[in-house]
MOPAC internal coordinates of N, CA, C and O (Angstrom, degrees):
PM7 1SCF
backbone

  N    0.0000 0     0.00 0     0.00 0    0    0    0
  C    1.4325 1     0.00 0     0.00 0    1    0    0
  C    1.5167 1   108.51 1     0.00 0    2    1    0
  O    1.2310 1   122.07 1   -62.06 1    3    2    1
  N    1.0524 1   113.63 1   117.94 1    3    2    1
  C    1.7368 1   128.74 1   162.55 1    5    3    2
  C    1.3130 1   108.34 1   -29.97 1    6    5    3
  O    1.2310 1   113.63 1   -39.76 1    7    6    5
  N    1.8099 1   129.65 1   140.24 1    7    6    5
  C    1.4158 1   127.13 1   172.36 1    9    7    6
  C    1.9659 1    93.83 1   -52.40 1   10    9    7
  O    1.2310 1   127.24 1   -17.72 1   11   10    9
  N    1.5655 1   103.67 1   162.28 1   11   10    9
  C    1.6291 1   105.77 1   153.32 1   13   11   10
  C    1.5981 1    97.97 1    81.51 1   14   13   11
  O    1.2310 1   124.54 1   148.68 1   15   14   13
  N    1.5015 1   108.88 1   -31.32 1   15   14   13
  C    2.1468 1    93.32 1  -177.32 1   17   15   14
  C    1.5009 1    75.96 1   -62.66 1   18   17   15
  O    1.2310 1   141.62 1    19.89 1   19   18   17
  N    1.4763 1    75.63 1  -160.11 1   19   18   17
  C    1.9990 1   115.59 1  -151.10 1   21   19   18
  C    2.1240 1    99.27 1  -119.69 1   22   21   19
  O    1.2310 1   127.67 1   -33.69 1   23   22   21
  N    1.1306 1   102.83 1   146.31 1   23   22   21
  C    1.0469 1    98.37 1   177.13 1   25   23   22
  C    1.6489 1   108.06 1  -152.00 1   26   25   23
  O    1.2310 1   125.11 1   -46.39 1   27   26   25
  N    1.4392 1   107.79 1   133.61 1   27   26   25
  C    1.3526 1   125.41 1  -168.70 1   29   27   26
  C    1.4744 1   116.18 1   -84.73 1   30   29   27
  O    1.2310 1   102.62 1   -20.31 1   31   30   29
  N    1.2554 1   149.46 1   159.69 1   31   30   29
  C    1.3553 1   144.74 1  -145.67 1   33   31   30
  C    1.8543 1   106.00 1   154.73 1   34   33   31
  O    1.2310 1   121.10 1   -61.51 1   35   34   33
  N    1.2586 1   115.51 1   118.49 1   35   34   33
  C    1.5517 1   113.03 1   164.75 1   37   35   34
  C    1.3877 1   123.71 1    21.06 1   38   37   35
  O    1.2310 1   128.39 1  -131.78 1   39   38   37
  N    1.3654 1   101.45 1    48.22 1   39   38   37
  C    1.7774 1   105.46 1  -179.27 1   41   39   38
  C    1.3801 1   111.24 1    87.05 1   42   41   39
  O    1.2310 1   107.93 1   144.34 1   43   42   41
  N    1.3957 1   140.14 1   -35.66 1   43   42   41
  C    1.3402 1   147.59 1  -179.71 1   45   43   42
  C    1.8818 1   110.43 1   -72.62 1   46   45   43
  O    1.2310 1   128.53 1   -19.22 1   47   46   45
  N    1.0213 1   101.17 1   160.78 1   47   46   45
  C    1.6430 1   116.97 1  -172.58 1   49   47   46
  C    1.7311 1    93.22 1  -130.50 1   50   49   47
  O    1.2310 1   112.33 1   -41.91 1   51   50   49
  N    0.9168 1   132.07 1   138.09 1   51   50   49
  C    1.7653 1   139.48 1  -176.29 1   53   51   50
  C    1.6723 1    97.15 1  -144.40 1   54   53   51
  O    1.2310 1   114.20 1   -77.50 1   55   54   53
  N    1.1563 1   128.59 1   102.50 1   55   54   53
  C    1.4662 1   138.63 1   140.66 1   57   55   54
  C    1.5310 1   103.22 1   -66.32 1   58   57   55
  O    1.2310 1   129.02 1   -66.13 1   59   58   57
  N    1.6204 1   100.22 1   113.87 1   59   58   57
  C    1.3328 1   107.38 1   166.88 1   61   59   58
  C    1.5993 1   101.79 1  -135.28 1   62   61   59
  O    1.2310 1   126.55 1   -41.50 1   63   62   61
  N    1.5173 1   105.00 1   138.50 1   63   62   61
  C    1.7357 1   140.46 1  -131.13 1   65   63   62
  C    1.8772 1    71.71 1  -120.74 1   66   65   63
  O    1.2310 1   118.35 1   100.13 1   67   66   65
  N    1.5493 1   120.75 1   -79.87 1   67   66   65
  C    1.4958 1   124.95 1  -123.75 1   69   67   66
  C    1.9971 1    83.41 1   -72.38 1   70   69   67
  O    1.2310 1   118.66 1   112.97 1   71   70   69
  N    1.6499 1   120.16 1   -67.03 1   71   70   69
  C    1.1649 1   133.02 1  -144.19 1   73   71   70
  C    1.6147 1    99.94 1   -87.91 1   74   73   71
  O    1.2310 1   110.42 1   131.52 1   75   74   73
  N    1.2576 1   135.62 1   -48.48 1   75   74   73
  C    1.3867 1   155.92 1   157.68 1   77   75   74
  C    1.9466 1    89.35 1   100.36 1   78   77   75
  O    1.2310 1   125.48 1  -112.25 1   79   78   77
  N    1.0108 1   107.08 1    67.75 1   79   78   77
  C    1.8645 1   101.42 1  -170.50 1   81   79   78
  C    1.8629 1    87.05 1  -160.47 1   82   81   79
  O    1.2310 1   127.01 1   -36.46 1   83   82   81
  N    1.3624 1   104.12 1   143.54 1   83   82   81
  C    1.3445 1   117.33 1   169.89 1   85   83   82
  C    1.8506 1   120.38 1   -81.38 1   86   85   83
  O    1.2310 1   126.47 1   -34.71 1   87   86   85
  N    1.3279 1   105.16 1   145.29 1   87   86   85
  C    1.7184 1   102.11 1  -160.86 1   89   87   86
  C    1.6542 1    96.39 1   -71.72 1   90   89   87
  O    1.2310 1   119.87 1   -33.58 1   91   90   89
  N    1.8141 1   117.86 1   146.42 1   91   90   89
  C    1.0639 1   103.74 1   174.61 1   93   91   90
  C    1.5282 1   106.50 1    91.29 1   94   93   91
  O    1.2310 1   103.44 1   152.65 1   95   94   93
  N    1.0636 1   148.05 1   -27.35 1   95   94   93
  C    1.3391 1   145.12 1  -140.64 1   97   95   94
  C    1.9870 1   101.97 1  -139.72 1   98   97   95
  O    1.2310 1   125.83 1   -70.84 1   99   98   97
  N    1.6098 1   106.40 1   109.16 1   99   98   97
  C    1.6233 1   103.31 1  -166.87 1  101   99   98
  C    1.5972 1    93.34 1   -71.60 1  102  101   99
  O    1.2310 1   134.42 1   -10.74 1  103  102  101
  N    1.3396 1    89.72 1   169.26 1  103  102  101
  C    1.3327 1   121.98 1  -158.89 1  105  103  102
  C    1.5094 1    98.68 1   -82.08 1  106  105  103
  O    1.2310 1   120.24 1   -30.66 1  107  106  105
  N    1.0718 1   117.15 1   149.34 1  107  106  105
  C    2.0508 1   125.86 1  -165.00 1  109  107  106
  C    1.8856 1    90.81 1  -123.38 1  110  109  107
  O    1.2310 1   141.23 1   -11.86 1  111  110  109
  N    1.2427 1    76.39 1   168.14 1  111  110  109
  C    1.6425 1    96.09 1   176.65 1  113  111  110
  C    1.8052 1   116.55 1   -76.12 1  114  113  111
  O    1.2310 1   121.58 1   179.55 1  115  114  113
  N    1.2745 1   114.59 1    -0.45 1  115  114  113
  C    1.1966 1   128.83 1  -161.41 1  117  115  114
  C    1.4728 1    89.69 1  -104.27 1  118  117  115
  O    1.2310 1   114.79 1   137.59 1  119  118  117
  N    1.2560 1   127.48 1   -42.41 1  119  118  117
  C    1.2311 1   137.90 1   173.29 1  121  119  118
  C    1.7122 1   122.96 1   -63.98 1  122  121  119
  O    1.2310 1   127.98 1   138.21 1  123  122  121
  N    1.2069 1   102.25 1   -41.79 1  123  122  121
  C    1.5875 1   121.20 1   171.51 1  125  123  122
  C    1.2705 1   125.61 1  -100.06 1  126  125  123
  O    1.2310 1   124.89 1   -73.95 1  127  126  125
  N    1.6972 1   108.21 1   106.05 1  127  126  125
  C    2.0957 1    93.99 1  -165.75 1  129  127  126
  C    1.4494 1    82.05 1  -104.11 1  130  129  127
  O    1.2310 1   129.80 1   -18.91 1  131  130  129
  N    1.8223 1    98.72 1   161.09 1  131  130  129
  C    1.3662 1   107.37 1   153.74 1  133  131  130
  C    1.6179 1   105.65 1  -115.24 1  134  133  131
  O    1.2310 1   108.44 1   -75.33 1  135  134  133
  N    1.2090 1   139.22 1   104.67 1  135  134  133
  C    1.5708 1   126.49 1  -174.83 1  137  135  134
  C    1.9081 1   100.32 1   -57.46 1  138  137  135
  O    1.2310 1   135.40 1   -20.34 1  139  138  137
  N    1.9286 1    87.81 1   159.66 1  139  138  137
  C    1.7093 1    87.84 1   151.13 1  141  139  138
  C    1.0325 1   103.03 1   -37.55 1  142  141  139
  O    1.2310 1   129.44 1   -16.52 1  143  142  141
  N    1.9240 1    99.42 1   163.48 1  143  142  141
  C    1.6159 1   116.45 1   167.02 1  145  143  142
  C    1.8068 1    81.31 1   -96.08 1  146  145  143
  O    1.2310 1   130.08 1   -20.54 1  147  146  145
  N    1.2091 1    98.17 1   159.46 1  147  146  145
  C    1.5561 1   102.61 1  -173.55 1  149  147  146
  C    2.1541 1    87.41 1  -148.86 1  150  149  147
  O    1.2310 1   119.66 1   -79.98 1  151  150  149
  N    1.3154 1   118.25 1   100.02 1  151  150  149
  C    2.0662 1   102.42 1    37.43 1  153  151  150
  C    1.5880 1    71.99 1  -141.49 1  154  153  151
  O    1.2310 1   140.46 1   -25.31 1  155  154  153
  N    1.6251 1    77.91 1   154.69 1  155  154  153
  C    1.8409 1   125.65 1  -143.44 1  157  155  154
  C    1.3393 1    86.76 1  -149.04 1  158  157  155
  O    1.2310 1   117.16 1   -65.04 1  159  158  157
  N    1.6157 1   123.01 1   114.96 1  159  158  157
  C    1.4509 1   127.31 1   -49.12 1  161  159  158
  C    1.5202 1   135.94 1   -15.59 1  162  161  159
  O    1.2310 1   101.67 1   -36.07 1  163  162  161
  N    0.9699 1   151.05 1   143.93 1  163  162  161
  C    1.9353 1   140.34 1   173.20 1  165  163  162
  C    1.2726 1    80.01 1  -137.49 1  166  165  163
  O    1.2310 1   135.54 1   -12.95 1  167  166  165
  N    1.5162 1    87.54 1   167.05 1  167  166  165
  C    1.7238 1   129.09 1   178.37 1  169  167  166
  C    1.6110 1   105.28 1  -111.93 1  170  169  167
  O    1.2310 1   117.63 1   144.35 1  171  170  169
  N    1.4119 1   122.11 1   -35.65 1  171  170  169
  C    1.1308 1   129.41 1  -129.50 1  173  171  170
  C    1.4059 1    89.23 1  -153.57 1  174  173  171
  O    1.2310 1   112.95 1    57.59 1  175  174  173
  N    1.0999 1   130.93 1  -122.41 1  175  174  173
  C    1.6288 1   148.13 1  -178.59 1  177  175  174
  C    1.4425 1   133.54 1   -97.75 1  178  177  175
  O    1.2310 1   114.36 1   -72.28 1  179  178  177
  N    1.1853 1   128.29 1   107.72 1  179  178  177
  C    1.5206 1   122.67 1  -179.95 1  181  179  178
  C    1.5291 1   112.45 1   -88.71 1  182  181  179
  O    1.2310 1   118.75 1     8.95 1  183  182  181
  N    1.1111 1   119.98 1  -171.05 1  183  182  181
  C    1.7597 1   142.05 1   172.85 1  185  183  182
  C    1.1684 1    97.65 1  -128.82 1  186  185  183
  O    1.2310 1   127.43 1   -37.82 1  187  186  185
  N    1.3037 1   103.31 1   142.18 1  187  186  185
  C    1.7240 1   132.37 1   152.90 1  189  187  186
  C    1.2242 1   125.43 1  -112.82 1  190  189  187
  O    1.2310 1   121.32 1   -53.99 1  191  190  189
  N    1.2088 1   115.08 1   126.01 1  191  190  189
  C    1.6090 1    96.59 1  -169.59 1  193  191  190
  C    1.7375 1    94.89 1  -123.52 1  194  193  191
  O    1.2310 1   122.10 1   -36.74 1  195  194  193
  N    0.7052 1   113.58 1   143.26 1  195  194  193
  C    1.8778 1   122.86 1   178.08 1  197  195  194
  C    1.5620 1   115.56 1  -136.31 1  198  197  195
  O    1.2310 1   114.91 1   -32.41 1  199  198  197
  N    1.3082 1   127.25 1   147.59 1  199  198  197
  C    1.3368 1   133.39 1   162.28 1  201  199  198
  C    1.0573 1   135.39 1  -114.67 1  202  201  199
  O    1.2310 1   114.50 1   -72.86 1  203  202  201
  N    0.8244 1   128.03 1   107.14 1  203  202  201
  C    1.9349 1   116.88 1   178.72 1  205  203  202
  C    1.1041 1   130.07 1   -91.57 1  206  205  203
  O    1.2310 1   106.50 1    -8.28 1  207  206  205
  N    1.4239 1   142.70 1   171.72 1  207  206  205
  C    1.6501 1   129.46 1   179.98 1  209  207  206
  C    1.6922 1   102.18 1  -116.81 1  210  209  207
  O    1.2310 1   120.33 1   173.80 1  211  210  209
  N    1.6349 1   116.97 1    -6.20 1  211  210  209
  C    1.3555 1    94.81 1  -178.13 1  213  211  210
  C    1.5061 1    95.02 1  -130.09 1  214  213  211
  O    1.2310 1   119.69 1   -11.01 1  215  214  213
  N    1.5808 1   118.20 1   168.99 1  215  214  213
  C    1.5679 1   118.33 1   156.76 1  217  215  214
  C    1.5425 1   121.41 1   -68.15 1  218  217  215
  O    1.2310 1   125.90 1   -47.98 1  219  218  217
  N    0.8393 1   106.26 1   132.02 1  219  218  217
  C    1.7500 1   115.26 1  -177.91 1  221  219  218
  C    1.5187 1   134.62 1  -170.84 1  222  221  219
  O    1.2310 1   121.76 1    11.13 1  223  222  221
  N    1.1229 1   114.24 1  -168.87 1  223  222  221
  C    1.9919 1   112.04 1   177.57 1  225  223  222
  C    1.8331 1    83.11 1   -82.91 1  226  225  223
  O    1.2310 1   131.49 1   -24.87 1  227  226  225
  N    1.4062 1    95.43 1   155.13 1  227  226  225
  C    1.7154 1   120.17 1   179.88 1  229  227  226
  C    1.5368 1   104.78 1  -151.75 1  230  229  227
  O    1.2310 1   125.70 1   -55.47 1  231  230  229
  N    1.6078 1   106.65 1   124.53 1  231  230  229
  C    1.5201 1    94.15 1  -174.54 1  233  231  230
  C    1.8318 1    80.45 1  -123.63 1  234  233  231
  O    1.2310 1   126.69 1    18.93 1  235  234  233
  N    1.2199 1   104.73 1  -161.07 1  235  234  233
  C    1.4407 1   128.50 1  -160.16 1  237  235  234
  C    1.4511 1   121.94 1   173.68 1  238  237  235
  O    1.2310 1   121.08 1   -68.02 1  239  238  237
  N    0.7958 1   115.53 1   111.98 1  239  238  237
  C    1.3316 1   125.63 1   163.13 1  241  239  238
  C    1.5235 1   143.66 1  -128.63 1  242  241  239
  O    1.2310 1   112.24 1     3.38 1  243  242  241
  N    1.1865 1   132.24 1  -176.62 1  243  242  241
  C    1.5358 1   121.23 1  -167.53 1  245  243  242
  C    1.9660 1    89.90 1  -136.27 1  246  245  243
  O    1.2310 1   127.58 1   -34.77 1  247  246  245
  N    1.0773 1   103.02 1   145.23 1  247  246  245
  C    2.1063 1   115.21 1   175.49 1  249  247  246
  C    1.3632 1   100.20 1  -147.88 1  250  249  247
  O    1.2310 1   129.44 1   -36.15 1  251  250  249
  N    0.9686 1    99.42 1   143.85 1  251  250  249
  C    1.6022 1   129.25 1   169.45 1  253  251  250
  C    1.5545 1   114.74 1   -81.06 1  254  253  251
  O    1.2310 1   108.48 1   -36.36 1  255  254  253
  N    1.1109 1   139.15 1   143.64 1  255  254  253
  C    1.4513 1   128.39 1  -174.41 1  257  255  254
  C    0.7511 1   134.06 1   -58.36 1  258  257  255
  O    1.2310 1   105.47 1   157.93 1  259  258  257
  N    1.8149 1   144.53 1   -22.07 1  259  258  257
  C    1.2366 1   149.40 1    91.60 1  261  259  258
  C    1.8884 1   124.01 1    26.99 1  262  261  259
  O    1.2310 1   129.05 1   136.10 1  263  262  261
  N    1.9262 1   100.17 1   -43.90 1  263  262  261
  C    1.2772 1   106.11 1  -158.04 1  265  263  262
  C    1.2132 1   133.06 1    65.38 1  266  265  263
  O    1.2310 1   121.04 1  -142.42 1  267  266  265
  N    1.3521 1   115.62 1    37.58 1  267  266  265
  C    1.1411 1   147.87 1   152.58 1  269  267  266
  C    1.2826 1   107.70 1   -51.52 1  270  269  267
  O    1.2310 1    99.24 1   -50.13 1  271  270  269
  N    1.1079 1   154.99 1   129.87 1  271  270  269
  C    1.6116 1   156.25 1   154.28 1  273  271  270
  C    1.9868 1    97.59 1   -83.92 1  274  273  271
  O    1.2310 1   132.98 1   -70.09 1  275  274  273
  N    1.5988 1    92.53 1   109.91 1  275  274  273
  C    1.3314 1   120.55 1   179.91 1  277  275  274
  C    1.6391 1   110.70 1   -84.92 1  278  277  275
  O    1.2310 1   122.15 1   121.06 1  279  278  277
  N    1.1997 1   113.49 1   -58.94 1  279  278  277
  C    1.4541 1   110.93 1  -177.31 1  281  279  278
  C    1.7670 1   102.39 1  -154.91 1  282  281  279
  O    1.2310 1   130.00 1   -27.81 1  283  282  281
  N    1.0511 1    98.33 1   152.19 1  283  282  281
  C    1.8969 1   111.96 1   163.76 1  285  283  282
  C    1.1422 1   100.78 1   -78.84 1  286  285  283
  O    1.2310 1   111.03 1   -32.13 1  287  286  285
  N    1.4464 1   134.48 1   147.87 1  287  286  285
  C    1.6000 1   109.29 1   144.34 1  289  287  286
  C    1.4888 1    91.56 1  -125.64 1  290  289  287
  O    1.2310 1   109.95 1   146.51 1  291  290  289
  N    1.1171 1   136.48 1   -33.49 1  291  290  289
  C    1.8087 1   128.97 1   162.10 1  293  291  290
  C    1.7857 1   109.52 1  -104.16 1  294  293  291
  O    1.2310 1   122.96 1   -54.25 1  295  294  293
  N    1.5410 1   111.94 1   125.75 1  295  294  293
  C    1.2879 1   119.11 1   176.90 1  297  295  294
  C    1.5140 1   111.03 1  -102.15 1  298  297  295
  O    1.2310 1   113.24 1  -104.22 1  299  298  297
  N    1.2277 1   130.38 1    75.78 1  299  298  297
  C    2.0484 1   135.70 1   155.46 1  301  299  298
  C    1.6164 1    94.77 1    72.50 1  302  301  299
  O    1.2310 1   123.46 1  -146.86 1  303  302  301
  N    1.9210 1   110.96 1    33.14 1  303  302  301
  C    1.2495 1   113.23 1  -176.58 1  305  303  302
  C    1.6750 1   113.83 1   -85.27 1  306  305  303
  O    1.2310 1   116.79 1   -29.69 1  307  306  305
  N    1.3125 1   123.71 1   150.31 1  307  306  305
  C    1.3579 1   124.07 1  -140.58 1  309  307  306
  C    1.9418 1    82.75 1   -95.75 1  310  309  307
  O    1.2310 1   124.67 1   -49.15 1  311  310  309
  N    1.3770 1   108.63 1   130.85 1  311  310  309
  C    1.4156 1   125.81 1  -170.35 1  313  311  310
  C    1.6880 1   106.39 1  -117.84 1  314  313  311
  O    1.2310 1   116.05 1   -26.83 1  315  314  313
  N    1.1145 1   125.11 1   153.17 1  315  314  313
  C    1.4306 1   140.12 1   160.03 1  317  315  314
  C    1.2747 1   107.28 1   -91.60 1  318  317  315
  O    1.2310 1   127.75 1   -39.11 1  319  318  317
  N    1.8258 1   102.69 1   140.89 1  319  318  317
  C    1.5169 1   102.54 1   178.04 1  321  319  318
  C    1.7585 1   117.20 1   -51.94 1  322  321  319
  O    1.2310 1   128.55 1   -30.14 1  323  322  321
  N    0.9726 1   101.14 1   149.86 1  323  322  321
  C    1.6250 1    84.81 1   165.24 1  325  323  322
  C    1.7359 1   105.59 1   138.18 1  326  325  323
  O    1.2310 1   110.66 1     6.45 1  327  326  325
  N    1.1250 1   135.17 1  -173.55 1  327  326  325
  C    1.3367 1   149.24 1   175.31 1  329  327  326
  C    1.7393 1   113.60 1   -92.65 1  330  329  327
  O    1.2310 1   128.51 1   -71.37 1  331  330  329
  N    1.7249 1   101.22 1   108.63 1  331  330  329
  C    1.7362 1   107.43 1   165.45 1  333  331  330
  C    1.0078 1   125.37 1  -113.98 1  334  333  331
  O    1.2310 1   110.96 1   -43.75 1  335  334  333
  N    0.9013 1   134.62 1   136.25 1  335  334  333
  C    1.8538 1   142.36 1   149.47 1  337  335  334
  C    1.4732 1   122.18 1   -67.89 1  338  337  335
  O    1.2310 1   115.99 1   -52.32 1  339  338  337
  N    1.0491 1   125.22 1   127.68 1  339  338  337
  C    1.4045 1   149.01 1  -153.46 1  341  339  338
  C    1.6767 1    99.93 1  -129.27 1  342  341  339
  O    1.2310 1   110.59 1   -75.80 1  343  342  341
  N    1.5796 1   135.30 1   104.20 1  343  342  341
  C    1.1526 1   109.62 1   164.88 1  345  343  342
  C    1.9183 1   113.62 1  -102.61 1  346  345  343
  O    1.2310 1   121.84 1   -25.85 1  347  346  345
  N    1.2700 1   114.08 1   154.15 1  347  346  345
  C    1.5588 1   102.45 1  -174.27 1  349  347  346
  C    1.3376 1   103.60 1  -132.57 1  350  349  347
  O    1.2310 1   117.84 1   -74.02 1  351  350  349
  N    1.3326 1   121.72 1   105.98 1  351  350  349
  C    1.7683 1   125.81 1  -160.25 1  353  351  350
  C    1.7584 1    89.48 1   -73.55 1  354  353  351
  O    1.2310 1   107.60 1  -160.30 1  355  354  353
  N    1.2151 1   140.74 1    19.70 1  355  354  353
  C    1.6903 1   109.70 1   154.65 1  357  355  354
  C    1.3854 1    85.08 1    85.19 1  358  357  355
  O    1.2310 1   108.30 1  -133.46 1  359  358  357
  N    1.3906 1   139.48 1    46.54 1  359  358  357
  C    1.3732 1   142.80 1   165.22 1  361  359  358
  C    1.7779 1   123.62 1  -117.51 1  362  361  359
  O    1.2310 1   128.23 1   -45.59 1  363  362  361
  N    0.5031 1   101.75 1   134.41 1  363  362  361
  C    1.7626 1   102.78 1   169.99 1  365  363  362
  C    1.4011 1   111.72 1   -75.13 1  366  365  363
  O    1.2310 1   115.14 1    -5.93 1  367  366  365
  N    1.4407 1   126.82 1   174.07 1  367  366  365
  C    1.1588 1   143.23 1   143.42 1  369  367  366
  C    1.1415 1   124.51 1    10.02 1  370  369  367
  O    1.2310 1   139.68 1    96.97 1  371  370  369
  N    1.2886 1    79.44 1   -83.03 1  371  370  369
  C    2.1018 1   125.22 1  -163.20 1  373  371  370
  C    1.9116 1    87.09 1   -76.04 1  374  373  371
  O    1.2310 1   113.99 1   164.00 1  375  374  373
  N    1.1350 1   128.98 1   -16.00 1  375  374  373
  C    1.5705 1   118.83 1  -167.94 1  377  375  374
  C    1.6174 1   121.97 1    78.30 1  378  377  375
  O    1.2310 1   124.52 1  -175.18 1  379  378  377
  N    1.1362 1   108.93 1     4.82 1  379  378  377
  C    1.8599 1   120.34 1   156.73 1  381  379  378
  C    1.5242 1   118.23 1   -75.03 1  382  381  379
  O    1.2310 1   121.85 1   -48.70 1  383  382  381
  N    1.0578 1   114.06 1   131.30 1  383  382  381
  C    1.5033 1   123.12 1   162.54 1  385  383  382
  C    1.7438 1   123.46 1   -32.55 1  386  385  383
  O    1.2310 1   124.51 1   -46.85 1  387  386  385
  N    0.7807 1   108.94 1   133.15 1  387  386  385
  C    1.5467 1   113.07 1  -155.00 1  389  387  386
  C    2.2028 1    92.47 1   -92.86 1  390  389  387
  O    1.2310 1   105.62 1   -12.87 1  391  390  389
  N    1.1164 1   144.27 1   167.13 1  391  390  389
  C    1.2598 1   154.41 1  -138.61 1  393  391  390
  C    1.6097 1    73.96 1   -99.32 1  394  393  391
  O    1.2310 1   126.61 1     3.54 1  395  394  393
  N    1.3138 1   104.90 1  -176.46 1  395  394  393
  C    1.2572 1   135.60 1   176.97 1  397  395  394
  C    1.8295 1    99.13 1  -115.69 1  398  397  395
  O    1.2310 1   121.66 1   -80.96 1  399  398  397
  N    1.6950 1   114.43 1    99.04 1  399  398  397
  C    1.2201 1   103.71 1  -147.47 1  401  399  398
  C    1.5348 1    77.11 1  -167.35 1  402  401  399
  O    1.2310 1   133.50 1   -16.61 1  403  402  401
  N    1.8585 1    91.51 1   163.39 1  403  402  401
  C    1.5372 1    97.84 1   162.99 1  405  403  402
  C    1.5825 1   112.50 1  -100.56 1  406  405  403
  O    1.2310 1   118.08 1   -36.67 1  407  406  405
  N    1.2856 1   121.26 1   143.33 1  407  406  405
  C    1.5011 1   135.21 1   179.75 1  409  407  406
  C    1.4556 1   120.35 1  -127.88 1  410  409  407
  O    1.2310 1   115.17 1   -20.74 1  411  410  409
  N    1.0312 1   126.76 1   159.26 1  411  410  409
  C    1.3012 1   161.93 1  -133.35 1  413  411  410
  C    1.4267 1   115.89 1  -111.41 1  414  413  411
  O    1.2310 1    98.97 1  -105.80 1  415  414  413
  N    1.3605 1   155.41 1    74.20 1  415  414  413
  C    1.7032 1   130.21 1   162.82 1  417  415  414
  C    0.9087 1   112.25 1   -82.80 1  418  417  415
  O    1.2310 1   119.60 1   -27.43 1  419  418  417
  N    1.3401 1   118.36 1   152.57 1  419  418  417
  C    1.6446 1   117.11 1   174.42 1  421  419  418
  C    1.0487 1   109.56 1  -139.37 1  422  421  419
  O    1.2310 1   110.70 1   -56.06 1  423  422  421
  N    1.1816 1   135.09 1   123.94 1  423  422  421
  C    1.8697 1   128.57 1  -179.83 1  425  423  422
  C    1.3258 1    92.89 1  -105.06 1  426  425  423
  O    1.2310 1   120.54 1   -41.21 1  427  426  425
  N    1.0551 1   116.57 1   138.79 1  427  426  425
  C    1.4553 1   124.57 1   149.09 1  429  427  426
  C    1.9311 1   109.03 1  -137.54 1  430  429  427
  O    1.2310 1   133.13 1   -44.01 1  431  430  429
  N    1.8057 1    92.22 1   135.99 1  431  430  429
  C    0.6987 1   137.69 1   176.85 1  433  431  430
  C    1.7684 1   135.33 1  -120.30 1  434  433  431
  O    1.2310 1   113.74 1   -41.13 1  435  434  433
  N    1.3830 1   129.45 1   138.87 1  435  434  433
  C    1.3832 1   122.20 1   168.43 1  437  435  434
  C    1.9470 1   114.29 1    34.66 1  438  437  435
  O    1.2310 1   140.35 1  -132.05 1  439  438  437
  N    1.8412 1    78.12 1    47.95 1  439  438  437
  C    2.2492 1    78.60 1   179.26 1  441  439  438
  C    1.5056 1    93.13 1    64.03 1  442  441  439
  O    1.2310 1   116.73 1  -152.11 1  443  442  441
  N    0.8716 1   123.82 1    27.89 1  443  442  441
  C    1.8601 1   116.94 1   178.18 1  445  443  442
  C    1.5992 1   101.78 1  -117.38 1  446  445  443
  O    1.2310 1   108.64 1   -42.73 1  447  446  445
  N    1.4579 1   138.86 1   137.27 1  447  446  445
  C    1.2982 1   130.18 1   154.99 1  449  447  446
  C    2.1210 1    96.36 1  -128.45 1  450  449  447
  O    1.2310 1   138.15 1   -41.98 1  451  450  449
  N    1.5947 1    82.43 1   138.02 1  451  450  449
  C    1.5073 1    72.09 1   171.36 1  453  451  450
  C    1.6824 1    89.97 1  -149.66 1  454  453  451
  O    1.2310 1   128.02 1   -34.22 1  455  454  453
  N    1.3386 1   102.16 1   145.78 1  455  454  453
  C    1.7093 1   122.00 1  -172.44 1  457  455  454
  C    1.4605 1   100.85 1  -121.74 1  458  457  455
  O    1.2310 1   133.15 1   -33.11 1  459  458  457
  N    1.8613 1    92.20 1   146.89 1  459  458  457
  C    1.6099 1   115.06 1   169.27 1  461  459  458
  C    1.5001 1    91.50 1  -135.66 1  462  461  459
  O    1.2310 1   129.04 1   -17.49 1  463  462  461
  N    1.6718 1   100.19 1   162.51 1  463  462  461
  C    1.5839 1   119.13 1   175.55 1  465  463  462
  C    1.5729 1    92.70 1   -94.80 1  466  465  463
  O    1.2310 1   131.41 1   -31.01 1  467  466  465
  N    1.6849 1    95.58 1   148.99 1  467  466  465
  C    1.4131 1   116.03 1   168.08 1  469  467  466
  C    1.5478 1    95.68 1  -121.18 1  470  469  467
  O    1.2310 1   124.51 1   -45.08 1  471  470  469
  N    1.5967 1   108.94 1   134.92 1  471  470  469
  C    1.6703 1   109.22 1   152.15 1  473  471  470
  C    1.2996 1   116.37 1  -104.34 1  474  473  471
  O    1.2310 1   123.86 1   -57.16 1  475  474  473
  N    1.5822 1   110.21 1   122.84 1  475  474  473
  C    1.7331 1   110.50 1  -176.44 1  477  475  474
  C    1.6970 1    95.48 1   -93.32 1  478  477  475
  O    1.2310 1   117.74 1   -52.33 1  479  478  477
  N    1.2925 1   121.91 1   127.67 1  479  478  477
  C    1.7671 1   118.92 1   158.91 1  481  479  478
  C    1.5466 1    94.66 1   -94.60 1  482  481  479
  O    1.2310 1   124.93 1   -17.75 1  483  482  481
  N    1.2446 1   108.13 1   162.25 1  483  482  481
  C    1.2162 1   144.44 1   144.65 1  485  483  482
  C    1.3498 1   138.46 1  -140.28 1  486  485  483
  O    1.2310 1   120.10 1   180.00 1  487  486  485

């Protein structure tokens, strides 16, 4: 639901402006974007940009197609609602260059996980 719609509840009507989400009611994927990582192909380093509508733990991670868990780059770290950027230089773990491969982000959020493909060239 868009900030400002209307939301129905036990006889009550609640216009909510700040969160755009009904009280009581978990948060949907419609509510939580993850944009492309841009730029999608990279050589080197992409961005992630994600939004959320509530404060909470936010993790993130990167997988290999396999589902391999490649790197953390946010661990269940406590976030403000709102829009972040995440950059991930194309590193592993260990701090080695990751294959020239397709990969995985996944944010999850509020019981929410939502994934985009990354293409790494090399």
């Amino acid at each position: 639901m868009a900030p400002g719609h209307l939301c129905s509840g036990v006889g009550l009507r609640t216009r909510l402006r700040a969160l755009g989400r009904c009280p009581g009611r978990p948060v949907t994927e419609r509510e939580f974007s993850l944009s492309p990582p841009w730029p999608n192909p990279s050589r080197q380093s992409t961005f992630i940009r994600f939004e959320i509508p509530v404060a909470g733990p936010v993790s993130l991670d990167i997988f290999d197609v396999a589902g391999r868990h490649i790197r953390g780059l946010i661990d269940d770290q406590a976030m403000s609602p709102g829009a972040h950027t995440v950059e991930w230089d194309g590193r592993d773990e260990q701090g080695r260059p990751v294959a020239g491969q397709i990969y995985f982000v996944r944010v999850k959020a509020a019981d929410v996980a939502v994934s985009r493909r990354i293409v790494m060239l090399r």
